[in-house]
VEXTOR-507294 format. One record per residue (C-alpha): residue in three letters; x, y, z. Coordinates in steps of 0.25 Angstrom, whole numbers, plus 2048, in hexadecimal, padded with zeros to 3 digits. Layout:
residues N
ALAXYZ ...
//
This chain:
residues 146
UNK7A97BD800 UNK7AE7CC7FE UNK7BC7CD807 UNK7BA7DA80B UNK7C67E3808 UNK7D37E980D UNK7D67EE81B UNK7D37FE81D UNK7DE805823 UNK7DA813829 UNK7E0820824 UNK7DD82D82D UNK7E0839825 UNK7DC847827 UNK7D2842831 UNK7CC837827 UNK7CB82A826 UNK7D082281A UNK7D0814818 UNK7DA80D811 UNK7DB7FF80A UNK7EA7FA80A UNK7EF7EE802 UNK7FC7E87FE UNK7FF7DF7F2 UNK8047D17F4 UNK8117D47F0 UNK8127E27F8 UNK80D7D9803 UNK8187CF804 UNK8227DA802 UNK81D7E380E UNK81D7D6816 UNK82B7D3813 UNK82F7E1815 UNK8287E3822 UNK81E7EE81E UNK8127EB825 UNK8047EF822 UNK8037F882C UNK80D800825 UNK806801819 UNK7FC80681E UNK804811823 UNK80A813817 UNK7FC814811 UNK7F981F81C UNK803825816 UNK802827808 UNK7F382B80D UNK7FB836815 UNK80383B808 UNK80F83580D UNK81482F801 UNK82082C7FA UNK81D82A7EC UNK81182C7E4 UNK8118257D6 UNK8028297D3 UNK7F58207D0 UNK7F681F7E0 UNK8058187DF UNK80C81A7EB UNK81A8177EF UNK81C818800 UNK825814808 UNK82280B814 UNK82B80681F UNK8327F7822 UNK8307F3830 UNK83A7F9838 UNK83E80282C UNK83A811829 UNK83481581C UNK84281A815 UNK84880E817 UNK83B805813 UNK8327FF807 UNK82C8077FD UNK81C8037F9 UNK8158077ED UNK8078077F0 UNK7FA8097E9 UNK7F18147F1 UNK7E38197EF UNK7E38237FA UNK7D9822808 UNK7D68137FE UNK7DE8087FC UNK7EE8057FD UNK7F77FB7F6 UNK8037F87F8 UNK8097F47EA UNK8187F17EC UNK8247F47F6 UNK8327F67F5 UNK83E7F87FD UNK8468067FA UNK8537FF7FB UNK84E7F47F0 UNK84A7FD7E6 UNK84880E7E5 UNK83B80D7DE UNK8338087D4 UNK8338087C5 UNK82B8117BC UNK8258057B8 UNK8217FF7C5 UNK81B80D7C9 UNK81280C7BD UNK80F7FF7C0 UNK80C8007CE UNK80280C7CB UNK7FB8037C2 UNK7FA7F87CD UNK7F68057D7 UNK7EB8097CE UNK7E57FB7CD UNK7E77F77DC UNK7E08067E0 UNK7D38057D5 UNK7D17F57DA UNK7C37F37E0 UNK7C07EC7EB UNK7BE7E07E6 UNK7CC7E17DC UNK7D37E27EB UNK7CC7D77F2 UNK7CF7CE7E9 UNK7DE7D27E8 UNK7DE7CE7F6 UNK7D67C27F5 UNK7E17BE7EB UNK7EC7C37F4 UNK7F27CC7EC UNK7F07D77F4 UNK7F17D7804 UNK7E87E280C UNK7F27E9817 UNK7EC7E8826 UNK7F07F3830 UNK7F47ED840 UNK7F47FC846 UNK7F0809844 UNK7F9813840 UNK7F5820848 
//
């Protein structure tokens, strides 16, 4: 049996519709979890690199964002870095808090773009059995943003 895949959140933009897959690893999983960053807000943050609204751009669709702690506002919050294939697919790769660490390495970055070009050119099939495995999670929405 074929799972079929991902939860499509809508993007409105410029009067069209996009439909974006969102996922997180395992590990980015546990970490938003603990941090209180829900899935809603991914997806929000999502909408917003869609928007242009983004904080750093590392290239091969690498993107750092910030995203808010519950009952925090951005400055204050996590950073992501996520892998983004715009009005596609969205994962969310790794997070950190500001006051933990300023950024990441050179070397990080470069591997991270190598993980987002590998998690952005998967098939179908490559992605449903990183789920079946549970190595990655797919993000559901509760509510609509308007």
């Amino acid at each position: 049996m074929v799972i079929v895949t991902i939860v499509i959140n809508t993007i409105i933009k410029d009067k069209a519709v996009y439909f974006v897959s969102v996922f997180k690893t395992r590990l980015f999983h546990k970490w938003a979890v603990k941090q209180g960053i829900s899935d809603d807000q991914l997806v929000l943050t999502i909408q917003e690199i869609e928007n242009g609204q983004i904080d750093a751009n590392y290239g091969g669709g690498l993107y750092k964002k910030r995203v808010a702690n519950k009952g925090r506002g951005k400055r204050k919050s996590a950073r992501t870095l996520l892998a983004v294939k715009i009005n596609d697919r969205a994962f969310f790769l790794y997070g950190f808090e500001k006051n933990q660490r300023a950024n990441i390495t050179d070397k990080e970055k470069t591997a991270y773009k190598i993980l987002a070009k590998n998690f952005l050119n998967m098939t179908n099939d490559e992605l449903n059995k990183l789920l079946e495995k549970g190595s990655l999670v797919k993000a559901t929405q509760e509510k609509m943003e308007e």
